[in-house]
MISEVO-638978 format. One record per residue (C-alpha): residue number from 1; residue in three letters; x negated, y negated, z negated. Coordinates in steps of 0.001 Angstrom, whole numbers. Layout:
% residues N
n_res_u_v_w
NUM_ala_X_Y_Z
...
***
This chain:
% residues 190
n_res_u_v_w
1_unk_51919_6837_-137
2_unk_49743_3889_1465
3_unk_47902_3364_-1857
4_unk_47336_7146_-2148
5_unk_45579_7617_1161
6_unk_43348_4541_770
7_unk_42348_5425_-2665
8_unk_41435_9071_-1402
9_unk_39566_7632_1591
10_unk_37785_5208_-411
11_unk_36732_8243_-2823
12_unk_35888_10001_277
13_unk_33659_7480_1238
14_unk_31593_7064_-2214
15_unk_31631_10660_-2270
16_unk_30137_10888_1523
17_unk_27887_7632_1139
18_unk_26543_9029_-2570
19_unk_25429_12387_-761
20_unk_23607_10563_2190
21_unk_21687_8297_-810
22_unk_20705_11451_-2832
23_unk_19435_13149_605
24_unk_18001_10101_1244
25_unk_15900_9507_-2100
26_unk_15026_13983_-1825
27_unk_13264_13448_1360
28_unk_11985_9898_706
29_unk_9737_11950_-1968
30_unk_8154_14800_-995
31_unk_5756_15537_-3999
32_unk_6780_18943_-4710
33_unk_4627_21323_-6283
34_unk_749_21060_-7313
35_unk_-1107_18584_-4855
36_unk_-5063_18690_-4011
37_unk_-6840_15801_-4540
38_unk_-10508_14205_-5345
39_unk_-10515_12787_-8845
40_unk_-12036_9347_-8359
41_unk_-13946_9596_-12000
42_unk_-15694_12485_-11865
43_unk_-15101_13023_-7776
44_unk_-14456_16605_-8053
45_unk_-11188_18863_-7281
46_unk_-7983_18502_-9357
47_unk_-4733_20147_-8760
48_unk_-1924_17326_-9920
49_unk_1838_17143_-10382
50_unk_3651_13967_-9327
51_unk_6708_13366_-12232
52_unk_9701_13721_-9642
53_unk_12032_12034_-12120
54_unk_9830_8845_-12972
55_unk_9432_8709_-9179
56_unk_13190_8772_-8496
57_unk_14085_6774_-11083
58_unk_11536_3981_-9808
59_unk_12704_4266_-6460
60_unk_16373_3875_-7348
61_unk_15266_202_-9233
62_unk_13908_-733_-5882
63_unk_10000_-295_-7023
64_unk_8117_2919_-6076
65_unk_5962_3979_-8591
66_unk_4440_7214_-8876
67_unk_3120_8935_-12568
68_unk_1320_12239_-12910
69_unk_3504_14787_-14784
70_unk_-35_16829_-14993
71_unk_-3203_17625_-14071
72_unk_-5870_20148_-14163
73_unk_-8546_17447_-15738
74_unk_-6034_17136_-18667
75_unk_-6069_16853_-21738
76_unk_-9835_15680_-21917
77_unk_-8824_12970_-19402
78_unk_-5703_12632_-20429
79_unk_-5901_8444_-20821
80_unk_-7068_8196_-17325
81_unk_-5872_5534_-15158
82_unk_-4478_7558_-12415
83_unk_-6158_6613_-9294
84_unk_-6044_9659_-7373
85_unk_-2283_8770_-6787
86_unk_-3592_6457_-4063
87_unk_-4639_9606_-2583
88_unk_-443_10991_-2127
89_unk_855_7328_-1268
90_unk_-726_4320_-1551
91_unk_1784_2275_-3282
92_unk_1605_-1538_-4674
93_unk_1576_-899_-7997
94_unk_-1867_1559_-7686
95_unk_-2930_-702_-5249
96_unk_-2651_-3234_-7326
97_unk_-4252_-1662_-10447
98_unk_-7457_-625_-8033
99_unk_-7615_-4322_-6973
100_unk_-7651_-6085_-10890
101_unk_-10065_-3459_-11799
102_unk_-12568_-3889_-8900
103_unk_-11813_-7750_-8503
104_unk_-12249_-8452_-11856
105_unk_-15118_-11163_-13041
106_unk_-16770_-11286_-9662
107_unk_-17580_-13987_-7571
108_unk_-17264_-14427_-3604
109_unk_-20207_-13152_-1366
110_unk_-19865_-16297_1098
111_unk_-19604_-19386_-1190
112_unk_-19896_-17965_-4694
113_unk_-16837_-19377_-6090
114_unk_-15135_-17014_-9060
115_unk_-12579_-15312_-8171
116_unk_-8359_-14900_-9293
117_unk_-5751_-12900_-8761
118_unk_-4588_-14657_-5617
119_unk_-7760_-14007_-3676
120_unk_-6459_-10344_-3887
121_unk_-2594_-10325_-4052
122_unk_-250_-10167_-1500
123_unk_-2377_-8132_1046
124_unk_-5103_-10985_824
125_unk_-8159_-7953_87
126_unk_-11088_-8553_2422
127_unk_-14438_-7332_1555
128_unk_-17959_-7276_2985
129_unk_-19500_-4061_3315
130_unk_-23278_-2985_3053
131_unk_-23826_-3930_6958
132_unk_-22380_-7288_6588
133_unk_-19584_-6666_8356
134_unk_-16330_-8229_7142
135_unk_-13062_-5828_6499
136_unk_-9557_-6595_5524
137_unk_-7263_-4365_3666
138_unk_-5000_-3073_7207
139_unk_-8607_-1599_8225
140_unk_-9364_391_5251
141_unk_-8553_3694_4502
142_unk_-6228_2889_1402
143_unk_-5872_6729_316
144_unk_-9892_6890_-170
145_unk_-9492_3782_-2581
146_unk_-11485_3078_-4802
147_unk_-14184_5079_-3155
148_unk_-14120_3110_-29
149_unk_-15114_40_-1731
150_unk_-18360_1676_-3001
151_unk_-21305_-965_-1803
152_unk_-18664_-3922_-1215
153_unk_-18192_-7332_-1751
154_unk_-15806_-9791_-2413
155_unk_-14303_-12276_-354
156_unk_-12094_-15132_-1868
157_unk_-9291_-16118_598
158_unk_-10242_-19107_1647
159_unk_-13479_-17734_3047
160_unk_-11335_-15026_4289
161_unk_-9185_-17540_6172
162_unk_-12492_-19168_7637
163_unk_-13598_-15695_8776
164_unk_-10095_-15223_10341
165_unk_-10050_-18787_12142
166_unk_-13434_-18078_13689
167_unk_-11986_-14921_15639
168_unk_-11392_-15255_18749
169_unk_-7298_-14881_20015
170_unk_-6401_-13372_22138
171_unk_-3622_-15528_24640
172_unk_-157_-14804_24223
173_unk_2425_-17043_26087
174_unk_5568_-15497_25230
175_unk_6645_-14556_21705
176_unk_6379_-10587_21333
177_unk_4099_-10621_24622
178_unk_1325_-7883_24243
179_unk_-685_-8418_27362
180_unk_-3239_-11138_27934
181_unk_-2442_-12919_31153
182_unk_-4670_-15476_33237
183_unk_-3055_-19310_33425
184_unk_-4439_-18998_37136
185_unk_-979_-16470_37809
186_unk_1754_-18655_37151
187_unk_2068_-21038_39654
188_unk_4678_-24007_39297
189_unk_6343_-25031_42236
190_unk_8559_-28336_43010
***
């Protein structure tokens, strides 16, 4: 009898913790039906379909990675490299693929030096724009990729690290402390 009731509360519990996964994944991926977006080649209107199953499928392997199932631009752009999925959810892979693409064979802006693959990896992307101002990759506005990198330069990271360095911080004297505070406050007493 003891075996019986643990075997039926251990199916009970696949059965209850496979449900909450599948929910899970469902509303993890909302991508249903035709989606609007800007085709970065030709910068005009397509309707898209994100392929649902490719996308689950991905997700359960522990990498999200999205795949048009169609497109209004298709067949006669059929081969395209699918950039306007950056426009639904900016994920590493496309990220990644915008990055080789745009990164590729240039040098950096500030001391000329060519550039790899770990000037841009990792989150590393900072870029100089047409005013000379210098932007990382948490400022941008990563679902108007690639377009937002019209009239940009590159930055390797270890000019990006200088840039960084020369910022001024602001002081912090307790880990997880958000507000600046004076030394002039704390007063030590004997």
């Amino acid at each position: 009898m003891t075996i019986g009731f643990e075997v039926l509360v251990a199916i009970l519990a696949i059965a209850f913790l496979f449900t909450l996964f599948r929910i899970a994944i469902h509303d993890r991926l909302p991508y249903e039906g035709a989606l609007a977006v800007k085709c970065p080649e030709t910068q005009s209107a397509a309707s898209v379909q994100v392929d649902q199953r490719e996308a689950r499928r991905s997700t359960l392997r522990g990498i999200k990675k999205l795949r048009l199932k169609t497109c209004s631009r298709w067949p006669e752009r059929a081969d395209c490299d699918q950039e306007c999925l950056v426009q639904i959810e900016p994920t590493p892979a496309i990220l990644d693929r915008i990055f080789d693409r745009w990164y590729a064979d240039k040098n950096c802006v500030r001391c000329d030096c060519p550039l790899d693959e770990n000037d841009w990896r990792w989150g590393r992307v900072a870029v100089v724009d047409a005013n000379s101002k210098f932007i990382e990759l948490r400022h941008m506005d990563l679902t108007a990729l690639p377009g937002s990198l019209q009239g940009c330069k590159p930055v390797c990271w270890k000019c990006h690290e200088a840039e960084r360095a020369q910022r001024p911080v602001r002081a912090v004297f307790f880990k997880g402390d958000r507000t600046p505070r004076a030394m002039n406050k704390f007063v030590f007493r004997d």
